[in-house]
N, C-alpha and C positions, 0 to 999 in steps of 0.2 A: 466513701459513703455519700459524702453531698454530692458527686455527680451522679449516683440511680437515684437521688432524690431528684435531683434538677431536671430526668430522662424523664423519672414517673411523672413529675408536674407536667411535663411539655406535652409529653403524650398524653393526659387526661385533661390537658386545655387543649386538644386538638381532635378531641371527640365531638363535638357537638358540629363540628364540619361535616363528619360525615353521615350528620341525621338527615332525613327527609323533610323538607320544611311542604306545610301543610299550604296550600293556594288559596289564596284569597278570593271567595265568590261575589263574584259583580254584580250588582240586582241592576237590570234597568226597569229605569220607573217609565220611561218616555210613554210607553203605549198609556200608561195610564194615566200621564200628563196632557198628550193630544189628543185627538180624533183626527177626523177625514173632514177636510172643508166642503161647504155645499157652495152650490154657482147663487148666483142672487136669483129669485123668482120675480120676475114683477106682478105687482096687485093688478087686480082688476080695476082699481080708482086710479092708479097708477101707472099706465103701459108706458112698455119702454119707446122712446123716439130717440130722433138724432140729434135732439139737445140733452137726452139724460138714456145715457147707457149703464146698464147697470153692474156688465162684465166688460171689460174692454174683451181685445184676444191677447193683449199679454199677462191679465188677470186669470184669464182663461185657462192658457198656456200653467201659467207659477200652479193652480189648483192642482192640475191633474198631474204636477210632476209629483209636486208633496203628496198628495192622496196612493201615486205609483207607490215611493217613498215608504208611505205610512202603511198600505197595505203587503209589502215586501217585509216590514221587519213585522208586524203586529197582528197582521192577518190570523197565524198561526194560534195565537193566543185564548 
């Protein structure tokens, strides 16, 4: 008798292996943490010259990767 006890325990602690475990949903917040960067404008009391730039082109360049970036995953949204 204590070994079909010892089978039935074994076998009902080895049920919940073969349940379906439920997936856990991922929220991304990011689109709702960022936006799209804008370039700098200069004023009109303000123009830009060769002592004050207001984008470089590697400032230029990092914008429009992120903005690529950001309209790739959030666009849809």
């Amino acid at each position: 008798m204590p070994k079909k006890l010892f089978a039935v325990i074994l076998l009902c602690g080895m049920l919940p292996a073969c349940a379906t475990r439920e997936t856990r949903l991922t929220v991304d917040t990011s689109c709702a943490a960022f936006r799209a960067i804008s370039f700098a404008v200069p004023s009109k009391t303000n123009s830009e010259t060769a002592d004050n730039l207001y984008d470089t082109q590697a400032t230029v360049d990092e914008i429009m990767n992120h903005n690529a970036r950001w309209d790739a995953l959030c666009s849809m949204r």
